[in-house]
N, C-alpha and C positions, 0 to 999 in steps of 0.2 A: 820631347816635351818634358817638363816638371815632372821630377815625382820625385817621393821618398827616398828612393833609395840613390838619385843622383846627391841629393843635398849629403846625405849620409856617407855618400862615397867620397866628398871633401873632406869631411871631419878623419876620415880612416886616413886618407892621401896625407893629411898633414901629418897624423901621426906617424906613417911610414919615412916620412921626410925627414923625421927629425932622428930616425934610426931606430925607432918599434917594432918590435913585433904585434901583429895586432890579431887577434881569436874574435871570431862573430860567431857565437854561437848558437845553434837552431835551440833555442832554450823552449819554443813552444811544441813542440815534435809534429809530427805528421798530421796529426790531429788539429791543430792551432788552437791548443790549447791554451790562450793568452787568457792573463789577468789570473792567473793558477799561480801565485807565489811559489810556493815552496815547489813547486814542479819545474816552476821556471830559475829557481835559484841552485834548485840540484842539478837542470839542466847545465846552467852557464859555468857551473864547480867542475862539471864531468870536460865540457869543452873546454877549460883552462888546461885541466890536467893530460886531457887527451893531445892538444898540441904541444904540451912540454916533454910528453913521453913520445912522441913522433921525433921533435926538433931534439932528446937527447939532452934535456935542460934538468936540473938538478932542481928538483923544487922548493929546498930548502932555502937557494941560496940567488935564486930567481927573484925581481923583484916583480911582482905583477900590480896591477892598478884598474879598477875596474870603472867605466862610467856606463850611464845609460839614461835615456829621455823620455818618459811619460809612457807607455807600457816597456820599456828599456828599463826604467828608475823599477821595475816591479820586478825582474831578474836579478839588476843590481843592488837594492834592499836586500831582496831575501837570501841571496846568494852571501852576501856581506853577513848577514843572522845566521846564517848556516854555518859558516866555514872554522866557527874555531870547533864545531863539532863533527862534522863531517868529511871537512879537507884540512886540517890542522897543519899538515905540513907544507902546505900554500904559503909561501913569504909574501903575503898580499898587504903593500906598503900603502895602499888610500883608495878611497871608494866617493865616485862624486857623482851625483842624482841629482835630476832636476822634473821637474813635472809631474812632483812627486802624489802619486792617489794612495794617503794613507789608508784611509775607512773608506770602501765601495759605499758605506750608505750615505756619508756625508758629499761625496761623490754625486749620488742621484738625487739628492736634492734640488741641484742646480744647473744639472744637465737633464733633468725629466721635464720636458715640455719644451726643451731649450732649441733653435733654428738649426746649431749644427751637431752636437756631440749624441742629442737625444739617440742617433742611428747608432750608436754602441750598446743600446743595451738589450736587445736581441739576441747580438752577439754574444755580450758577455755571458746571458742566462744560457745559449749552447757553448760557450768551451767551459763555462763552471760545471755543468752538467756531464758533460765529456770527463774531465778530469777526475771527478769526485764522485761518477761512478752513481748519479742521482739524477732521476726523471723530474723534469718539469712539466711534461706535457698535461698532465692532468689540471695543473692551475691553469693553462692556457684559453684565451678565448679563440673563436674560430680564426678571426686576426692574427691573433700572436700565435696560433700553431703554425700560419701561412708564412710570416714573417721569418719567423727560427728555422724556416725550413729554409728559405730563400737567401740566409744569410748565413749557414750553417758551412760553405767553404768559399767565402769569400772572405778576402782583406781587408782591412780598414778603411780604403780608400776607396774602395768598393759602399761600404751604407754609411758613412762617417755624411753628416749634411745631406743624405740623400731622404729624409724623414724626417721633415722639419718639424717640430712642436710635436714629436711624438712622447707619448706619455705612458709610463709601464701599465696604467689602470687601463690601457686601451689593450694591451698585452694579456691580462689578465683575466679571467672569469671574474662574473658581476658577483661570486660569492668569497674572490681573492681580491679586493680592491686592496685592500691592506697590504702589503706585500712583507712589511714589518711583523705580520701576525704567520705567515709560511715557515715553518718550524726549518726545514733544510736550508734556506735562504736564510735566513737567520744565522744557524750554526756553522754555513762555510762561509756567511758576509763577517763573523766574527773572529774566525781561523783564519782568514785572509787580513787582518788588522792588522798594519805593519808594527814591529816591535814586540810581539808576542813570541815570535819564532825564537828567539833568539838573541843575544847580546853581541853585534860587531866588536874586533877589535880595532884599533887604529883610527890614524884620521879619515872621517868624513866629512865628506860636503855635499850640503844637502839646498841647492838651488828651486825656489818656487817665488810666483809672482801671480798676482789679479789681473789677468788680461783685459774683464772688465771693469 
């Protein structure tokens, strides 16, 4: 059957075709801690580097190129922000991003209530919470402690459209309807704003379109 990871394994297959080396790197660790930028971009610097020090590759002199698609574009951003400070001597020649989620809040705007993406943001509130080390249980309604529970190790394709017209107010306690007014949601929704981490070097491409 369909899934993710077959269409994905075309995109790799071409690349190995054309004589790549290709690194898939576990950028969200054990935890699945996805939509965690800088976790996910220290991740995918660590996996570069760990496969060029296995394969014996000189990293100076290595060209590496990094892409990735819509939580993929959230490794390859910030890994891109990262790397003239963190992995400097990465020869990392271009970095191309598509499905790019600048701002998580301009993000929820249009996927809160929305038939299929609404089921990410459950999720998103346990691996931000995961990651950053930060309880949200306390702003939860009975609903949303149930939900975060239920979707706390599951995949995207697991509650992605499985929650149609779901809406973070239904998430939240009737005294958190604001969810712009939760001071920790606030300050890691504005830590995770792409561009702040960091200044990329080199070329990028940065692919995005209105599906609607």
């Amino acid at each position: 059957s369909y899934s993710t990871a077959q269409a994905e394994e075309q995109v790799i297959l071409g690349y190995l075709s054309a004589g790549d080396t290709v690194v898939v790197p576990d950028y969200e660790g054990v935890r699945l801690d996805w939509a965690a930028g800088q976790e996910s971009g220290y991740g995918t610097l660590d996996g570069i580097r760990a496969a060029e020090s296995l394969l014996s590759l000189p990293q100076a002199s290595t060209p590496v190129g990094m892409v990735g698609y819509s939580g993929g574009s959230i490794a390859t951003d910030f890994a891109a922000e990262l790397a003239p400070t963190y992995a400097p001597s990465l020869n990392l020649v271009g970095t191309a991003e598509g499905g790019v989620p600048v701002d998580f809040f301009h993000n929820l705007a249009y996927i809160n209530g929305s038939p299929n993406w609404s089921g990410v943001i459950p999720a998103v509130l346990v691996s931000l919470s995961r990651a950053f080390g930060v309880s949200f249980q306390q702003y939860l309604s009975p609903y949303g402690q149930q939900l975060t529970n239920k979707v706390q190790d599951q995949c995207i394709n697991d509650f992605a459209g499985s929650y149609p017209g779901l809406t973070y107010q239904k998430l939240l306690g009737p005294q958190y309807q604001d969810i712009y007014k939760i001071p920790p949601v606030v300050r890691i929704g504005n830590q995770l704003i792409m561009g702040r981490t960091g200044t990329p070097k080199g070329p990028m491409f940065m692919g995005v379109g209105n599906a609607d």
